[in-house]
C-alpha positions as CSV (number, residue, x, y, z in Angstrom):
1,X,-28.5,-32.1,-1.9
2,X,-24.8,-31.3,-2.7
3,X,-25.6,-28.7,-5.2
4,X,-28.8,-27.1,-2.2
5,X,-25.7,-26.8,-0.1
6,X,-23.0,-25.3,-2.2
7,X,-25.5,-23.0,-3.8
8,X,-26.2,-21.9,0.1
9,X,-22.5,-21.6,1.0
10,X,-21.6,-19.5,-2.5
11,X,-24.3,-16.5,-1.9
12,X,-24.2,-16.8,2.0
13,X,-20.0,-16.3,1.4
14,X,-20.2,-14.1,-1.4
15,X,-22.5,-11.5,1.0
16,X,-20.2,-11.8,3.8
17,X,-17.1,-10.7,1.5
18,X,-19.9,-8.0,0.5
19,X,-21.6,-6.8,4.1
20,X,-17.8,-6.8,5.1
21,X,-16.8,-4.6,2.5
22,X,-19.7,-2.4,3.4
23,X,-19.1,-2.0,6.9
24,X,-15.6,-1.4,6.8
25,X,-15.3,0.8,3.5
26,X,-18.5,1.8,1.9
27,X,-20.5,3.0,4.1
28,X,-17.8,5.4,6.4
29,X,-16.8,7.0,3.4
30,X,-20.7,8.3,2.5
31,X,-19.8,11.3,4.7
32,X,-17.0,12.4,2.6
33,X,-19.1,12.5,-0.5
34,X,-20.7,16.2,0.5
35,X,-23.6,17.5,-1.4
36,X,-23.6,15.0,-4.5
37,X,-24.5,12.2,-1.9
38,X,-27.9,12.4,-2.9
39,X,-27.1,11.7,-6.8
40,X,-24.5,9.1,-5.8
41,X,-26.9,7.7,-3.5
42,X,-29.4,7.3,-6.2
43,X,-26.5,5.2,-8.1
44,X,-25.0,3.5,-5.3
45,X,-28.9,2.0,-4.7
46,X,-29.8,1.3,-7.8
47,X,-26.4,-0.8,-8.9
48,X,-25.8,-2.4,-5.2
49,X,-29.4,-4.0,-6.1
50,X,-27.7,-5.9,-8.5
51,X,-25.1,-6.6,-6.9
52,X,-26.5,-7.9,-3.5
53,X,-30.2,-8.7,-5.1
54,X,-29.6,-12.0,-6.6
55,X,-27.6,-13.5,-3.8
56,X,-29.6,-12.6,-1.1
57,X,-32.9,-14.4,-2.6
58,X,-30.5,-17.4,-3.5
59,X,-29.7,-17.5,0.1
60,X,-33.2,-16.8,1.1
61,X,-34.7,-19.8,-1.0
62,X,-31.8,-22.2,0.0
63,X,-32.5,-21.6,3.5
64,X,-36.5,-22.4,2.9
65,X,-35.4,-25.4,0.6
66,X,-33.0,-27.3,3.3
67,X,-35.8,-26.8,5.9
68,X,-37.7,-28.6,3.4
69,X,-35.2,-31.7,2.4
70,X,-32.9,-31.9,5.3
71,X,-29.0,-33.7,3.8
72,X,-28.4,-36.4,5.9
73,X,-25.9,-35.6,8.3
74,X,-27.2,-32.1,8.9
75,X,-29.3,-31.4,11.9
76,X,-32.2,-30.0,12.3
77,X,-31.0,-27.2,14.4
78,X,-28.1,-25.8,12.2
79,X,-31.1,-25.6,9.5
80,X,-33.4,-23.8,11.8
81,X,-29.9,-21.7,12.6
82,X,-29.3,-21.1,9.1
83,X,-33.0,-19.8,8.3
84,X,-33.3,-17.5,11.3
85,X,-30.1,-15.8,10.4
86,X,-31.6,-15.3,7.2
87,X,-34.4,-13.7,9.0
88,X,-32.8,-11.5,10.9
89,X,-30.5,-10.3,8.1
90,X,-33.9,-9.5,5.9
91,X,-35.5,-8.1,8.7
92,X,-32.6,-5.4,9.8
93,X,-32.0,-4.8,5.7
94,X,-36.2,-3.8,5.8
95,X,-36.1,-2.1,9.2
96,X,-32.6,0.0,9.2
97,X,-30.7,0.0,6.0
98,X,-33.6,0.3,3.4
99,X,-34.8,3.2,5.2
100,X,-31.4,5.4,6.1
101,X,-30.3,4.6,2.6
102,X,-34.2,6.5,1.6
103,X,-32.8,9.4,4.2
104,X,-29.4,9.7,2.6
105,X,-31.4,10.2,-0.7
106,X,-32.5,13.1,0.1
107,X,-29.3,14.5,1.1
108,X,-26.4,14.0,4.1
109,X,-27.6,13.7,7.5
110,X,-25.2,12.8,10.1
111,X,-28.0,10.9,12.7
112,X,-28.7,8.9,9.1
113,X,-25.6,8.2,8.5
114,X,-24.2,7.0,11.9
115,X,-27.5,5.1,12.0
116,X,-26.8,3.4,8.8
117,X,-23.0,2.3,10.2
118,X,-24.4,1.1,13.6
119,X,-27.4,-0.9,12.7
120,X,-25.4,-2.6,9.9
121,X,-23.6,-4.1,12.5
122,X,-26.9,-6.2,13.0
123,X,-26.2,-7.6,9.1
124,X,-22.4,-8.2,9.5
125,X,-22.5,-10.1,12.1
126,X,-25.8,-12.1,11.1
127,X,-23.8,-13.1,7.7
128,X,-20.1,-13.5,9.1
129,X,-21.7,-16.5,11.0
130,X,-24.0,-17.3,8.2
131,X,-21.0,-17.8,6.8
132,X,-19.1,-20.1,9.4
133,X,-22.4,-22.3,9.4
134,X,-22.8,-23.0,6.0
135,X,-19.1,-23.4,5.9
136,X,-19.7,-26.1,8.5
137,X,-22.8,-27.7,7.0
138,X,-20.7,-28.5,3.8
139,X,-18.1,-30.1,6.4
140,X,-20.6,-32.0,8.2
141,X,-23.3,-33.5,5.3
């Protein structure tokens, strides 16, 4: 289960570093970017995929596989904890940030944009204590 675990805590902490970067940088500066944000955003989709893609459904299946074969030590609550973080991280990425990112497609919009910033608040804070959870699973199993 040692390998379940630090696969968790390697794409749980690798997204935090990422939403993080996001939040504070990333996504504030999309309102300097003027009329080529709909090109850039194009780019900016298709390579954060990548980027974020793979680590999320690492997460995503780690969480499913520890409520499957609990590590002794770990209880059953900080699972549970773990998977409905997961949740609501997938479920705000589906419901907000997929769809502003579709708006900000088709070119700058301030209401988008803010909306973006705001609700992605929902996502850093869902990961940052993903991220002090899985950091204490490791401690504890």
């Amino acid at each position: 289960m040692t390998w379940l675990l630090c696969a968790q805590a390697f794409a749980t902490l690798y997204m935090v570093g990422v939403i993080w970067m996001c939040q504070s940088a990333h996504y504030p500066l999309f309102s300097d970017i003027g009329d080529a944000l709909p090109r850039y955003q194009a780019r900016n989709v298709r390579l954060t995929t990548w980027v974020v893609g793979p680590p999320m459904i690492v997460e995503a299946l780690c969480a499913i596989a520890l409520l499957i074969w609990l590590p002794g030590g770990l209880p059953m609550w900080s699972v549970w904890l773990g998977f409905a973080l997961v949740l609501v991280i997938w479920i705000a990425t589906m419901t907000f940030s997929v769809p502003m990112h579709e708006r900000l497609g088709h070119g700058y919009s301030d209401s988008a944009h803010r909306r973006l910033v705001r609700t992605n608040w929902i996502r850093t804070v869902a990961w940052t204590a993903r991220g002090v959870l899985v950091l204490w699973m490791l401690v504890a199993a």
